[in-house]
Residue frames relative to the residue before (quaternion, step in Angstrom):
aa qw qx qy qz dx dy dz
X 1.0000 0.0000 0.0000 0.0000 0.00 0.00 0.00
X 0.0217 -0.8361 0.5232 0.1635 3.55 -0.61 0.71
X 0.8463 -0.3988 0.1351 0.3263 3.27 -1.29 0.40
X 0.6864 0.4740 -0.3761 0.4034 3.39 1.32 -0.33
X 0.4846 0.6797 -0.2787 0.4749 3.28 1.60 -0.63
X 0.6916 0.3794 -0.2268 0.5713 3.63 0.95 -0.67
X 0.5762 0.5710 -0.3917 0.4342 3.45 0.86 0.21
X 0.7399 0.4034 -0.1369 0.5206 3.21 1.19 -0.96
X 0.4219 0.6578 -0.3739 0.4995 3.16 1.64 -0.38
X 0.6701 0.5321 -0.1851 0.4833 3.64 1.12 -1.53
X 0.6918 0.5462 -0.2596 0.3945 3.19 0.66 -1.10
X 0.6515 0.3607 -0.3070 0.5926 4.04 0.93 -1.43
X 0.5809 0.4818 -0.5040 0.4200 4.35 0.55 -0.30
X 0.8068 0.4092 -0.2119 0.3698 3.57 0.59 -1.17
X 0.5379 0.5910 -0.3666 0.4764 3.45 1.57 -0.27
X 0.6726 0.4029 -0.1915 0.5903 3.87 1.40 -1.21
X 0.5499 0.5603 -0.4341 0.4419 3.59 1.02 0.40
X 0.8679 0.1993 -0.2773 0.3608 3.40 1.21 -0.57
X 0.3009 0.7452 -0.4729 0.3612 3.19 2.21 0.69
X 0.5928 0.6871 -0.2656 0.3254 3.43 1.39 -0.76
X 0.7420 0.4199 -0.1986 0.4834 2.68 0.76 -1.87
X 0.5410 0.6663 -0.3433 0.3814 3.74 0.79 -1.03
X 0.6076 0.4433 -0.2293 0.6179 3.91 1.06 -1.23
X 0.5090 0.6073 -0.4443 0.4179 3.85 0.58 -0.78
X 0.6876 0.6005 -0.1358 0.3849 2.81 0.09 -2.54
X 0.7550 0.3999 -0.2969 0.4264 3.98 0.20 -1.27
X 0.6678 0.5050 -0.2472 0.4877 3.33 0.87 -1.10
X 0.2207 -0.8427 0.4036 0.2797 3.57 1.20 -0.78
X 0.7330 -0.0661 -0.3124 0.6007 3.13 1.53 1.23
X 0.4063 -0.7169 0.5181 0.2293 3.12 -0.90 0.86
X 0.7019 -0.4814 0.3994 0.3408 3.52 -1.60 0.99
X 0.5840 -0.3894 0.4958 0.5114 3.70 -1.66 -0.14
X 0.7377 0.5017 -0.2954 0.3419 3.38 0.42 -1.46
X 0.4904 0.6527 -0.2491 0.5210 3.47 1.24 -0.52
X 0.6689 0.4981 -0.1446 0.5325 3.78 0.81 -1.63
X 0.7665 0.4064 -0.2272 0.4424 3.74 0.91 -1.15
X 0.6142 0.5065 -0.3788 0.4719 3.47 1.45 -0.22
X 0.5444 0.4954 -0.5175 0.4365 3.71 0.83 -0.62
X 0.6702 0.4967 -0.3928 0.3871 3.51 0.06 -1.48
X 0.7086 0.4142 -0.2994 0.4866 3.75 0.42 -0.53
X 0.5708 0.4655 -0.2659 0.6219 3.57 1.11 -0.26
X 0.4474 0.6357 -0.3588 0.5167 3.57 0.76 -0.43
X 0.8537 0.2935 -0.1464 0.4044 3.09 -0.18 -1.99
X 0.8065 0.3846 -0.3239 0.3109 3.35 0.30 -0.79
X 0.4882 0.4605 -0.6407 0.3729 3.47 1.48 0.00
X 0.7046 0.6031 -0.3308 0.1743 3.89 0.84 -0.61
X 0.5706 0.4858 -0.3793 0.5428 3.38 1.82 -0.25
X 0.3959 0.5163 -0.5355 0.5385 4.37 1.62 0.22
X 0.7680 0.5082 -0.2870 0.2638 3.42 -0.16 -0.86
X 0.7324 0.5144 -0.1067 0.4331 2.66 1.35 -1.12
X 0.5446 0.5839 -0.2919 0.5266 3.39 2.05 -0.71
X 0.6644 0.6537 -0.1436 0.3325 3.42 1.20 -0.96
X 0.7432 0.4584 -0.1240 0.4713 2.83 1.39 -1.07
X 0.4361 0.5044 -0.3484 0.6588 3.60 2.15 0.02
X 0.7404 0.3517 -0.4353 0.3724 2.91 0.11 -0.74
X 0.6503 0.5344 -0.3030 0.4470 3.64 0.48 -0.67
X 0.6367 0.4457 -0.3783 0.5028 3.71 1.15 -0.55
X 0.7225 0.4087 -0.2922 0.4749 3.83 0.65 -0.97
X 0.5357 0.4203 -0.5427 0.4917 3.67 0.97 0.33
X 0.5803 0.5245 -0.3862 0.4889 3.95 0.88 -0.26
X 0.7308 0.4038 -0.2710 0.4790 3.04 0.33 -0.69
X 0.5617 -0.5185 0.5119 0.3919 4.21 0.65 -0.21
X 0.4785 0.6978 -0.4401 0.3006 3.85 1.11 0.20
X 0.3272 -0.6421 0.5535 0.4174 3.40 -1.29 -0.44
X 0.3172 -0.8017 0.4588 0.2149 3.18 -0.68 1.67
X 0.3849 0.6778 -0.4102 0.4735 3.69 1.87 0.12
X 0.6142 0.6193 -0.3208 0.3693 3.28 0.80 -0.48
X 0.7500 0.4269 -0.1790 0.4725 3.71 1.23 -1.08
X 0.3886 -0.6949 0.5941 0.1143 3.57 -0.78 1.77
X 0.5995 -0.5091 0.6055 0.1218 3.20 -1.61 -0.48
X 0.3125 -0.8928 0.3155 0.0760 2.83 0.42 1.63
X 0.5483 -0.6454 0.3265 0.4197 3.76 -0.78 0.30
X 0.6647 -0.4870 0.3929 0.4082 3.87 -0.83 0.56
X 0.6785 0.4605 -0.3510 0.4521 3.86 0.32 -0.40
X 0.7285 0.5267 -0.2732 0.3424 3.01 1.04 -1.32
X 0.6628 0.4265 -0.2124 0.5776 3.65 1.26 -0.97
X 0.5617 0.6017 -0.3488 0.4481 3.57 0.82 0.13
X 0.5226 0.5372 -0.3027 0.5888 3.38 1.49 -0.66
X 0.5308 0.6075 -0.4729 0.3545 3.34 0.07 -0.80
X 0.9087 0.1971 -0.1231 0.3468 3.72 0.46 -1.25
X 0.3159 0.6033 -0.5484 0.4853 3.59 1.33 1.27
């Protein structure tokens, strides 16, 4: 996946992040099923961000930013405890 692909990857997550919330907002709460998609939206804009930002560091660094995967959801979830 290269870096533009994960951009756009970010972009359709962050675009259906605020169709949600926006349908929430009218309704003036948003469903469980609604509540369980952000969080999953959540995470995966955080394991993009996170892919992006390796990749962008091991091109600094003389790496191959082909080289960095997409870590699992727990793992990039730690990050913010």
């Amino acid at each position: 996946m290269d870096d533009k692909t994960i951009l756009n990857r970010i972009s359709e997550l962050v675009d259906e992040e605020h169709r949600l919330r926006s349908t929430a907002q009218a309704r003036e709460s948003g469903t469980e099923g609604d509540q369980d998609r952000l969080r999953e939206l959540e995470e995966s804009l955080d394991q993009c961000w996170d892919l992006l930002r390796r990749r962008r560091a091991a091109r600094e660094t003389h790496g191959d930013p082909d080289a960095q995967g997409v870590r699992p959801r727990p793992e990039v979830e730690r990050y913010l405890q």
